[in-house]
Structure formats: C-alpha cells, structure tokens
Backbone as XML, in Angstrom:
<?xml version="1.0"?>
<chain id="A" units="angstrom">
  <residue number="1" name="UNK">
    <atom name="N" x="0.806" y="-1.188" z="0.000"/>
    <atom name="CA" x="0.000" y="0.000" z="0.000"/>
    <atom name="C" x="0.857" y="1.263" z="0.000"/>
  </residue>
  <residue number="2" name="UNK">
    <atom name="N" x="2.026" y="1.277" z="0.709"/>
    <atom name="CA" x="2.730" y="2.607" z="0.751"/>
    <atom name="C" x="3.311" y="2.627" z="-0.649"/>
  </residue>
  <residue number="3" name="UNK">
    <atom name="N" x="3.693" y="1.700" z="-1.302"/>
    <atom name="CA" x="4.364" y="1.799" z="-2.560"/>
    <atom name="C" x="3.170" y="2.845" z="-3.481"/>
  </residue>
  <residue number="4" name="UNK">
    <atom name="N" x="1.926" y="2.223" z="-3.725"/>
    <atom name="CA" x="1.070" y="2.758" z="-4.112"/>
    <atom name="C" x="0.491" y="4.404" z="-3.093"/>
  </residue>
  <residue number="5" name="UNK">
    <atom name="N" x="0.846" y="4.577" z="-2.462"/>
    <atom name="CA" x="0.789" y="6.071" z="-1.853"/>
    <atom name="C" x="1.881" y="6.955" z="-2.760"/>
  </residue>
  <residue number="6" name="UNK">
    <atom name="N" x="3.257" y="6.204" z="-2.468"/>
    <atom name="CA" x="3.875" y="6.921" z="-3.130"/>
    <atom name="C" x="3.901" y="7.306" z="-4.646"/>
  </residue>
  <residue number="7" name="UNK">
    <atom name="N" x="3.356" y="6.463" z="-5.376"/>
    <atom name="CA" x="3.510" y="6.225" z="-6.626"/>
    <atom name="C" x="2.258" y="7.556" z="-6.903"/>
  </residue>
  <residue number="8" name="UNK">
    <atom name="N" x="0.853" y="7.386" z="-6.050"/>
    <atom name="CA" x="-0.033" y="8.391" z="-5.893"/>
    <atom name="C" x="0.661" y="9.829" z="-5.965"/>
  </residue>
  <residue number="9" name="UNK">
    <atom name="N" x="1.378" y="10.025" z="-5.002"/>
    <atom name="CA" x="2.335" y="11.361" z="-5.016"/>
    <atom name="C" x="2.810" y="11.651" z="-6.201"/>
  </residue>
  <residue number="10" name="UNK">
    <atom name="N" x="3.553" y="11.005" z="-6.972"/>
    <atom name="CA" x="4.620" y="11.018" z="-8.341"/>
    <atom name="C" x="3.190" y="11.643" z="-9.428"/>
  </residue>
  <residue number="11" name="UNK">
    <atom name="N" x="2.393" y="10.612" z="-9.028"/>
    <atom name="CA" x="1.046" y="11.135" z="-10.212"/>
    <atom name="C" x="-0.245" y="11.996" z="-10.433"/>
  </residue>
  <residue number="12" name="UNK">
    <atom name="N" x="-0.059" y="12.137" z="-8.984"/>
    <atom name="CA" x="-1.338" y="13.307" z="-8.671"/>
    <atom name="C" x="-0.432" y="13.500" z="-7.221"/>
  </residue>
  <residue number="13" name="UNK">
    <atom name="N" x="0.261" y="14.694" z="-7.303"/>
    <atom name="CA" x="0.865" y="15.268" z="-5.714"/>
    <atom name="C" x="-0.325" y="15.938" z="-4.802"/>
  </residue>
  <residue number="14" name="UNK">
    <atom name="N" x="-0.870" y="16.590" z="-5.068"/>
    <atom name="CA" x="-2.033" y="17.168" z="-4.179"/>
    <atom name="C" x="-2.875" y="16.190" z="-3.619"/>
  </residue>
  <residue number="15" name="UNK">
    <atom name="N" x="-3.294" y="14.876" z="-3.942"/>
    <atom name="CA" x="-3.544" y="14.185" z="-3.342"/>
    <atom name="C" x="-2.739" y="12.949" z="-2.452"/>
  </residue>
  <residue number="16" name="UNK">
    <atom name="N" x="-2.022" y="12.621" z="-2.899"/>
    <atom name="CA" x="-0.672" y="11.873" z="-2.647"/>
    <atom name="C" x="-0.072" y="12.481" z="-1.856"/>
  </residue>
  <residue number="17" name="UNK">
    <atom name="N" x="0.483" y="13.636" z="-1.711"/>
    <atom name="CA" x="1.214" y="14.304" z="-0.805"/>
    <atom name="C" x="0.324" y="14.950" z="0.230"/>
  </residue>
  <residue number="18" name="UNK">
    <atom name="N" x="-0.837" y="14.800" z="0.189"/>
    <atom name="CA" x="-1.837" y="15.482" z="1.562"/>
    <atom name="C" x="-1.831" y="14.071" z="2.771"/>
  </residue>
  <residue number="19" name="UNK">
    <atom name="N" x="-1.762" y="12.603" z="1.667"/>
    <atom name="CA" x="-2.064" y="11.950" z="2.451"/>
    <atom name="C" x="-1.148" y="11.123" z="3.145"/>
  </residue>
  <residue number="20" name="UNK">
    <atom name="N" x="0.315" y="11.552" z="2.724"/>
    <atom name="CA" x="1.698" y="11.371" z="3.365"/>
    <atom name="C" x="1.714" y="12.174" z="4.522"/>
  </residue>
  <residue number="21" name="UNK">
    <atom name="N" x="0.785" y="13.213" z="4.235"/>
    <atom name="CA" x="1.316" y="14.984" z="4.820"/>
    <atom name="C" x="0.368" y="13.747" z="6.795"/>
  </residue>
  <residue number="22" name="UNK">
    <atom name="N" x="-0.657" y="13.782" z="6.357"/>
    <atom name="CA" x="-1.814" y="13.268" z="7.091"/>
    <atom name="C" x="-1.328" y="12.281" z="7.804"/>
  </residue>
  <residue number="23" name="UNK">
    <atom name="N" x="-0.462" y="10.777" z="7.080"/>
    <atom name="CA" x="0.311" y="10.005" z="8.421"/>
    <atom name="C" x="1.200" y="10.312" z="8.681"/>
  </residue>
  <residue number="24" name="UNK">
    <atom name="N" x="1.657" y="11.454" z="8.421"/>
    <atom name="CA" x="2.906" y="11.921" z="9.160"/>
    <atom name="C" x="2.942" y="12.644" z="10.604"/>
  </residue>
  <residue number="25" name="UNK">
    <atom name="N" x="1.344" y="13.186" z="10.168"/>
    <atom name="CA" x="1.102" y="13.833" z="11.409"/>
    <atom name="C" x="-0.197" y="13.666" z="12.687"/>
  </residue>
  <residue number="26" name="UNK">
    <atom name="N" x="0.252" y="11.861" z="12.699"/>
    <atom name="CA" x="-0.626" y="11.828" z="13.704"/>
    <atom name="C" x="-0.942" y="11.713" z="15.307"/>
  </residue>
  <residue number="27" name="UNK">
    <atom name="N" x="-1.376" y="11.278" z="15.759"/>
    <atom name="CA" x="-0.793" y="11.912" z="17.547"/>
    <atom name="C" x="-0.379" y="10.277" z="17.800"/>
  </residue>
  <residue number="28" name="UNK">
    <atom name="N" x="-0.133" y="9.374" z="17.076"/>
    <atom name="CA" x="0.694" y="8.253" z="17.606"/>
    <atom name="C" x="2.305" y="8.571" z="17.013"/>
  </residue>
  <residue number="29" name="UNK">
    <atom name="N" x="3.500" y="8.622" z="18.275"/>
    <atom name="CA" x="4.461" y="8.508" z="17.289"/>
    <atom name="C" x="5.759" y="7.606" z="18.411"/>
  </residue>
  <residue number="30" name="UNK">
    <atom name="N" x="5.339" y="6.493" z="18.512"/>
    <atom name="CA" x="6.069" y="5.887" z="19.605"/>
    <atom name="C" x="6.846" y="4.438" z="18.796"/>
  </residue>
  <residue number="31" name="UNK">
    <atom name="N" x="6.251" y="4.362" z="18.080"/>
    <atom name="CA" x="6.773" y="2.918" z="16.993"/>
    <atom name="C" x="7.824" y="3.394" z="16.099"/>
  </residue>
  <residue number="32" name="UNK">
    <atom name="N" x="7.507" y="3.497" z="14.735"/>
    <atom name="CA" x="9.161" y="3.952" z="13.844"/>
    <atom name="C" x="9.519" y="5.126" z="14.108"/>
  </residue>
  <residue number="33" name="UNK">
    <atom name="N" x="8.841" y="6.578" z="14.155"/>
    <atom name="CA" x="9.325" y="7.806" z="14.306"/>
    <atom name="C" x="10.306" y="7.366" z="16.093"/>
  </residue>
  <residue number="34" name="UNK">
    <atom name="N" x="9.844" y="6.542" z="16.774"/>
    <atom name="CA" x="9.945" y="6.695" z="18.241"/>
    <atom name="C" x="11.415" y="7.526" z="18.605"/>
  </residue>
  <residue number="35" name="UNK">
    <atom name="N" x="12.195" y="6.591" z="17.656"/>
    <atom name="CA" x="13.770" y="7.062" z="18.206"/>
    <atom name="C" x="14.452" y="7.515" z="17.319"/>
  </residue>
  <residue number="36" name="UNK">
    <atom name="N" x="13.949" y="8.206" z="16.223"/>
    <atom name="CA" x="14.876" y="8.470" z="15.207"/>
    <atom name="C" x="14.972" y="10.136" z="15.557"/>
  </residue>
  <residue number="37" name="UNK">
    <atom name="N" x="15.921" y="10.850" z="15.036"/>
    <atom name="CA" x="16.579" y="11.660" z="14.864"/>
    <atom name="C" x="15.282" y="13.108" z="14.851"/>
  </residue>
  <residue number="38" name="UNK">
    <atom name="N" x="14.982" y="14.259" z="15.993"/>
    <atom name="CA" x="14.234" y="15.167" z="15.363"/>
    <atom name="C" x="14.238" y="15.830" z="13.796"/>
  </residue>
  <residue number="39" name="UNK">
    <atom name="N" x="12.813" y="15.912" z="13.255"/>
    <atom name="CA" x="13.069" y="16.160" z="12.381"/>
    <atom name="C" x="13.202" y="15.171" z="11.065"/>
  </residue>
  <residue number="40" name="UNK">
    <atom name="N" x="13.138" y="13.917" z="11.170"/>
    <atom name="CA" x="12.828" y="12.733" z="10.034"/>
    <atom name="C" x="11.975" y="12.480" z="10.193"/>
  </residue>
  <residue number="41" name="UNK">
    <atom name="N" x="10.898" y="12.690" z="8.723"/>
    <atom name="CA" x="9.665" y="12.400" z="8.578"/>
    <atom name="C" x="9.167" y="11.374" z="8.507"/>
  </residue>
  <residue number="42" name="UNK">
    <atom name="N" x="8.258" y="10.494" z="9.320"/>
    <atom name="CA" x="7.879" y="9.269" z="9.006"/>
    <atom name="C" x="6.753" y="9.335" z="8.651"/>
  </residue>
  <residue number="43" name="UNK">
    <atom name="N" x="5.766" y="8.312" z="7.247"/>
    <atom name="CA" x="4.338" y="8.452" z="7.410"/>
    <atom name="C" x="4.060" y="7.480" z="8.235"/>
  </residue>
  <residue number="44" name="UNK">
    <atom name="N" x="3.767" y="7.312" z="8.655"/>
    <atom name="CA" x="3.317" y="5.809" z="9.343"/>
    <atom name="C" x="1.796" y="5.300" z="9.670"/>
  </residue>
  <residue number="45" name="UNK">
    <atom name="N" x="1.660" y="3.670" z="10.205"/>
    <atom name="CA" x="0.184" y="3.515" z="10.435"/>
    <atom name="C" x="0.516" y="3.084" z="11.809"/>
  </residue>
  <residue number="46" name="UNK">
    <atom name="N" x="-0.025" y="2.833" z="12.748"/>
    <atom name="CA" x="0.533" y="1.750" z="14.163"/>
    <atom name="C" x="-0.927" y="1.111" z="13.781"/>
  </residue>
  <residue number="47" name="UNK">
    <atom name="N" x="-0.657" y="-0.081" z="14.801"/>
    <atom name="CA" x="-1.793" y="-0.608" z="14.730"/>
    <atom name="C" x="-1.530" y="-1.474" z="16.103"/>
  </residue>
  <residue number="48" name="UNK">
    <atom name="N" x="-2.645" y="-1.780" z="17.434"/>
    <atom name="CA" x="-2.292" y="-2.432" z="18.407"/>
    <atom name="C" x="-3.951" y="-3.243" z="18.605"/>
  </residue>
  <residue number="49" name="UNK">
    <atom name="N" x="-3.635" y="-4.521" z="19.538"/>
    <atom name="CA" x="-4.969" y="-5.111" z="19.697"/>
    <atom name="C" x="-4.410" y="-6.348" z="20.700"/>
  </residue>
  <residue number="50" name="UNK">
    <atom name="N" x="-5.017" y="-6.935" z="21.163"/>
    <atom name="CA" x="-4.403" y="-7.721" z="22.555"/>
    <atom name="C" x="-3.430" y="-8.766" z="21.752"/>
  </residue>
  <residue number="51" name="UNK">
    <atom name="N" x="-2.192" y="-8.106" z="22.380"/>
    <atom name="CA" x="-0.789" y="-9.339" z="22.187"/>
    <atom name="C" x="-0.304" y="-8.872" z="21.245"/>
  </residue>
  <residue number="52" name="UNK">
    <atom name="N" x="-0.772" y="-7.798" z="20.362"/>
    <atom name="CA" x="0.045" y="-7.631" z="18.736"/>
    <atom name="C" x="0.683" y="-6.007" z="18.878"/>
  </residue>
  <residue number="53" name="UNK">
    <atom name="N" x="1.721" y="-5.692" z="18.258"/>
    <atom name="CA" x="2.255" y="-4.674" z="18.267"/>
    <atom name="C" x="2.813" y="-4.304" z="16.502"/>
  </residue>
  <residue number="54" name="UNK">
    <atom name="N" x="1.788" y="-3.252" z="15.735"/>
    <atom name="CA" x="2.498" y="-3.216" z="14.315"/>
    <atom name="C" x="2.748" y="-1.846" z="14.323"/>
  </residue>
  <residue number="55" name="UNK">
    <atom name="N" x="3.360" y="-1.681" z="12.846"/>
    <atom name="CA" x="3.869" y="-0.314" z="12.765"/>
    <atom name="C" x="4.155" y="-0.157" z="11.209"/>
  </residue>
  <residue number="56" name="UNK">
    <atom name="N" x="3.834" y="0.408" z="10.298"/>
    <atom name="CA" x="4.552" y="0.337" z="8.779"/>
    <atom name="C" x="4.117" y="1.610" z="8.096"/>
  </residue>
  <residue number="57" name="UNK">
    <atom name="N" x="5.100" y="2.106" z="7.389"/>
    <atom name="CA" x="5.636" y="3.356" z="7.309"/>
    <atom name="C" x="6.883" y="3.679" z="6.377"/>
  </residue>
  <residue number="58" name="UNK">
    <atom name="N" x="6.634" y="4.594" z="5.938"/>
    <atom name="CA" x="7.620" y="5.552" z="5.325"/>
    <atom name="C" x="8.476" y="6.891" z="5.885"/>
  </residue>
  <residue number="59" name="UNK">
    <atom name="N" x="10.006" y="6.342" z="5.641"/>
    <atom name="CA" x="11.071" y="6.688" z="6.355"/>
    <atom name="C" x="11.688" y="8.102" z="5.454"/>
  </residue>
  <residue number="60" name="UNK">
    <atom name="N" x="11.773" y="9.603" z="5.418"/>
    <atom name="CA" x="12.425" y="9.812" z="4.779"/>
    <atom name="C" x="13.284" y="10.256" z="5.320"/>
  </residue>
  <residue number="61" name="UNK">
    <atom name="N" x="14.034" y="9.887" z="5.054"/>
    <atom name="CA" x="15.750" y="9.734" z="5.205"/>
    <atom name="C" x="16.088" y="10.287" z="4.210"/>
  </residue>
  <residue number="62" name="UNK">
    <atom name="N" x="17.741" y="10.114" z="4.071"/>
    <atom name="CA" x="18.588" y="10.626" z="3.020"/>
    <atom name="C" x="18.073" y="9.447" z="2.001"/>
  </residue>
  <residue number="63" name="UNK">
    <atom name="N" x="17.973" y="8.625" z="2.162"/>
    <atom name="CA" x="17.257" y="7.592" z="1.057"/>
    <atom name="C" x="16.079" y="6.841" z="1.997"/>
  </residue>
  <residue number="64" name="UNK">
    <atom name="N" x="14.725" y="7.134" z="1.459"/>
    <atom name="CA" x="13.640" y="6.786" z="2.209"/>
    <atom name="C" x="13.359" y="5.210" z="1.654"/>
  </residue>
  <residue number="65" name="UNK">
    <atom name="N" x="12.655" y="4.763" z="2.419"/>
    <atom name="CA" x="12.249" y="3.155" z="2.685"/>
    <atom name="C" x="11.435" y="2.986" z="2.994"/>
  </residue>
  <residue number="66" name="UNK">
    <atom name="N" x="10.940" y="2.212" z="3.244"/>
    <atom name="CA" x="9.511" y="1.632" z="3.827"/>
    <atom name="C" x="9.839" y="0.523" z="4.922"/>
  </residue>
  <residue number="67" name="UNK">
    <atom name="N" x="9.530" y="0.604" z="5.871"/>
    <atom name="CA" x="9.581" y="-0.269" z="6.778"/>
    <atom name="C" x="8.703" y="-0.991" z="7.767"/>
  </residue>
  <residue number="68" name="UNK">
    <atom name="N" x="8.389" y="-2.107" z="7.535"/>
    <atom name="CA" x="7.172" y="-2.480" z="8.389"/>
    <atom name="C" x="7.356" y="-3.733" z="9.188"/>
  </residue>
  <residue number="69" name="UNK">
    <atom name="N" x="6.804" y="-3.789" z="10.860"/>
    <atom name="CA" x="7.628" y="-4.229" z="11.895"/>
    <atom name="C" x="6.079" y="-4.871" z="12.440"/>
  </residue>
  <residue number="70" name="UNK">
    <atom name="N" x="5.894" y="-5.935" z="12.366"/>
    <atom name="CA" x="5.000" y="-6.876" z="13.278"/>
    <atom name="C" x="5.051" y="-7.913" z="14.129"/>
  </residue>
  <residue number="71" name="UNK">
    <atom name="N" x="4.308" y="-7.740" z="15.112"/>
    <atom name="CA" x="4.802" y="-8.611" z="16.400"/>
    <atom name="C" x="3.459" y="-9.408" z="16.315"/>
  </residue>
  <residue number="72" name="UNK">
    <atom name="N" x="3.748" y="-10.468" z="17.426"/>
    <atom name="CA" x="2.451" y="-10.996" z="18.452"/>
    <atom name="C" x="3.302" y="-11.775" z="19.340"/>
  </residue>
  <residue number="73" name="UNK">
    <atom name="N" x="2.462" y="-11.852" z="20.419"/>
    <atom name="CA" x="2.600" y="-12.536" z="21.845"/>
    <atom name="C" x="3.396" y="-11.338" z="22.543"/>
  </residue>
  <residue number="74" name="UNK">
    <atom name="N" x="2.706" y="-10.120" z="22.597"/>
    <atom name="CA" x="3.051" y="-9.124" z="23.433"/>
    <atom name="C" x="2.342" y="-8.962" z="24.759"/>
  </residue>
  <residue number="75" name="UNK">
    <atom name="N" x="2.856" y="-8.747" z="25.448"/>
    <atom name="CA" x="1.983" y="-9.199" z="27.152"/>
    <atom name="C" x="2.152" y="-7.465" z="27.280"/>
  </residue>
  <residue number="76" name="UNK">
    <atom name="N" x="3.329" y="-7.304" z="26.832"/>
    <atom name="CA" x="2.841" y="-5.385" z="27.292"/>
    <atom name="C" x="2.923" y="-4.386" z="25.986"/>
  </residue>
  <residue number="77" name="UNK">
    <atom name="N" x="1.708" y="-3.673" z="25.573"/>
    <atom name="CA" x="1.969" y="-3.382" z="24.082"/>
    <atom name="C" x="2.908" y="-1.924" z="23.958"/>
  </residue>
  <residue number="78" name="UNK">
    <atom name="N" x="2.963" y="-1.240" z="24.827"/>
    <atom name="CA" x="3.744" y="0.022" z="24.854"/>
    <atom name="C" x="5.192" y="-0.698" z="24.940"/>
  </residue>
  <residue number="79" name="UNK">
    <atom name="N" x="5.619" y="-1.366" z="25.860"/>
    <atom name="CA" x="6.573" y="-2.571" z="25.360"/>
    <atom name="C" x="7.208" y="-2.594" z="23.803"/>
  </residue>
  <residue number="80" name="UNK">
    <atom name="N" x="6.421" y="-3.365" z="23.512"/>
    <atom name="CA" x="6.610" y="-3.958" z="21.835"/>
    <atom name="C" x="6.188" y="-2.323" z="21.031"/>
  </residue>
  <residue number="81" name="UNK">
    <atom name="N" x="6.045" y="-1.593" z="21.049"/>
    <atom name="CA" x="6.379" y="-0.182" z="20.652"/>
    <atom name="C" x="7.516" y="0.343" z="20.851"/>
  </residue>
  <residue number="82" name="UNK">
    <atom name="N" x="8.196" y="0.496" z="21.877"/>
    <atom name="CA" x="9.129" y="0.356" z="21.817"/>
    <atom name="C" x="10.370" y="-0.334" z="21.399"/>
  </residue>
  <residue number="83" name="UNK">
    <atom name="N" x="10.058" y="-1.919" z="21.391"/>
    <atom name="CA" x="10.636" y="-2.454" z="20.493"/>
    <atom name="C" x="11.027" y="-2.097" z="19.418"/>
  </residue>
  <residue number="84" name="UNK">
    <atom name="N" x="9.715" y="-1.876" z="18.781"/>
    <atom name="CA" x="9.822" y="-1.069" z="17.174"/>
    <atom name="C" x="10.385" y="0.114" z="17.483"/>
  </residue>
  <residue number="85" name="UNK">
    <atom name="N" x="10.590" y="0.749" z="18.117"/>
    <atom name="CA" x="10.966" y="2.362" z="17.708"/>
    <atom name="C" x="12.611" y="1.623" z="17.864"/>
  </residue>
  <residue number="86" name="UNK">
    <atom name="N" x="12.882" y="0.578" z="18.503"/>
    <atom name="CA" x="14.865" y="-0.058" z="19.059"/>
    <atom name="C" x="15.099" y="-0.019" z="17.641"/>
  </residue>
  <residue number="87" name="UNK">
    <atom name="N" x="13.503" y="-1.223" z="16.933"/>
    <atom name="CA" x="14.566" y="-2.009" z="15.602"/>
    <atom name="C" x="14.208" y="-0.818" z="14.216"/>
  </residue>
  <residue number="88" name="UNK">
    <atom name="N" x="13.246" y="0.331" z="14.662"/>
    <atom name="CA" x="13.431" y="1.192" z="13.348"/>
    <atom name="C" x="14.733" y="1.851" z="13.732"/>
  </residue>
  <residue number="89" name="UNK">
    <atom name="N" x="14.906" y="2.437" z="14.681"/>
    <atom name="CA" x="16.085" y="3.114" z="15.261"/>
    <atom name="C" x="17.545" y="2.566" z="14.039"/>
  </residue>
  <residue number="90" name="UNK">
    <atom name="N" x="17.834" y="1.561" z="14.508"/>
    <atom name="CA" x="18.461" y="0.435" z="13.981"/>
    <atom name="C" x="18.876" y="0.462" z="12.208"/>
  </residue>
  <residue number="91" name="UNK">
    <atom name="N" x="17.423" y="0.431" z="11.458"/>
    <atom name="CA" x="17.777" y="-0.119" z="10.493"/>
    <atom name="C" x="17.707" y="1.693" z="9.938"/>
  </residue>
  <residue number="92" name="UNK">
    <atom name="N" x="17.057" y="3.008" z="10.613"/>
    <atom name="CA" x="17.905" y="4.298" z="9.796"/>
    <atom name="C" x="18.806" y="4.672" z="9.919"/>
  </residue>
  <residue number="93" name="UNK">
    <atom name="N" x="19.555" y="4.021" z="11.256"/>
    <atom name="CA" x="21.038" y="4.063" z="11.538"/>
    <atom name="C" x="21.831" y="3.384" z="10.165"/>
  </residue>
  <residue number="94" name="UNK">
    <atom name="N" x="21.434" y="1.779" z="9.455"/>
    <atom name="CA" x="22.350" y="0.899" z="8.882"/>
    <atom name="C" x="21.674" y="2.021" z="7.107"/>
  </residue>
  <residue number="95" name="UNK">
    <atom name="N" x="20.602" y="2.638" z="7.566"/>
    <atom name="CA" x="20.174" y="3.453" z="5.945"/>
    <atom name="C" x="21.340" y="4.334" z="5.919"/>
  </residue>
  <residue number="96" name="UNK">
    <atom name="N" x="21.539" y="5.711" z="6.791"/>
    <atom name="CA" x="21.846" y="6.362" z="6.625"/>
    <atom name="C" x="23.902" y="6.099" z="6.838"/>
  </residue>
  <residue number="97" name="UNK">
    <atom name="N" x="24.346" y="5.066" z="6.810"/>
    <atom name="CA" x="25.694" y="4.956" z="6.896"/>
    <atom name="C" x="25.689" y="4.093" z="5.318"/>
  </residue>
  <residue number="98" name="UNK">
    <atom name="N" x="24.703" y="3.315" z="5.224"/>
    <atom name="CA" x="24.965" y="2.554" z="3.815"/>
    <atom name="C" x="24.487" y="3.715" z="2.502"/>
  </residue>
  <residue number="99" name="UNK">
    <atom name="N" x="23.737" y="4.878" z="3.007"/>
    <atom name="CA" x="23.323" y="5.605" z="1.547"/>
    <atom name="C" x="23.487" y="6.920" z="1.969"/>
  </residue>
  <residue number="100" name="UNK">
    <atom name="N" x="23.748" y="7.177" z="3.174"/>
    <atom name="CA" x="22.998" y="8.974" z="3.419"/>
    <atom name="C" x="24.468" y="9.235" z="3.140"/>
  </residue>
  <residue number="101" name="UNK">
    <atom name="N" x="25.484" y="8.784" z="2.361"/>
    <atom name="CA" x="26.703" y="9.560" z="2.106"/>
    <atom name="C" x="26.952" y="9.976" z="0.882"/>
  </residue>
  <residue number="102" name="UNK">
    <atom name="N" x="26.032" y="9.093" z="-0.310"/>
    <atom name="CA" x="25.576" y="9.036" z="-1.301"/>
    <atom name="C" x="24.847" y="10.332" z="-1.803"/>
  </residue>
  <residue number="103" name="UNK">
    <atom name="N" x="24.163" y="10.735" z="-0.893"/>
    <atom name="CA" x="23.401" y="11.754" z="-1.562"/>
    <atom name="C" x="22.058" y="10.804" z="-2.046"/>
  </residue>
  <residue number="104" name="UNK">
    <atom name="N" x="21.345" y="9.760" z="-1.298"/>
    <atom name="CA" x="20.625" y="9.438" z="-2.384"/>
    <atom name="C" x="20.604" y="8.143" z="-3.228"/>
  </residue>
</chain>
C-alpha cells in the first residue's frame, strides 16, 4: 500500500502528498518515528490489539524506505512499541551509513 501512496504522489501530488502529509502527522508517534533523529519524517500507520504490536511506514531519510515491523505474543503493548521504535532506530542508523553519504 505505501508503494502505491507513493507512486499516488509522483502522479497526482495534491492528493498523494496530503495523504503522506496526514500520516505523518498523527498523535501516535512511539513505533518507527519513536527514536529516530528530530526532524525525520515518518508516514506511518501503528496498529495495536491484545498481544500484537504493528507499525509500517515511510522513512524519509537521506534515502527513504519503507519499513514495516509486526509482532504478536506481546503481554505489554507500549513494550513492543518500543521495540519497534529499538529495531526502526536500527535499520535508519544501517540506511543512513549505507546511503545517506551518497546523496541518495
């Protein structure tokens, strides 16, 4: 689905880009945005329900990604949110040393 958001953007931006604009800015931001750097935009969705902890989203970075992180058998779900914010943490750390020198 995010592929197709983005691809939305490339082809109609006013709609595409309102609705990046929209998960970017919502009052959940404890999963991928959790630990990254002020100031990197994530769109993201969370999603929680007894035992499950998700999160999937668009990273922009110096080279943006998509990243999407699902759990189950979570006994504490703010927990496993955190989790996700350790292992997004993680993989814009391994983005931005493998591309953000690149330019891209």
């Amino acid at each position: 689905y995010l592929q197709a958001v983005l691809r939305l953007a490339r082809e109609n931006p006013e709609l595409g880009w309102r609705m990046i604009d929209d998960l970017s800015h919502t009052i959940w931001h404890v999963g991928l945005p959790g630990q990254l750097p002020p100031g990197v935009q994530v769109a993201h969705k969370e999603g929680d329900i007894t035992g499950v902890a998700n999160d999937v989203g668009i990273v922009f970075s110096s080279h943006p990604y998509i990243l999407c992180i699902l759990s189950q058998g979570q006994q504490d779900i703010e927990a496993g949110f955190r989790k996700i914010s350790e292992i997004s943490r993680l993989v814009y750390e391994y983005q931005e040393r493998a591309y953000g020198s690149r330019g891209g």
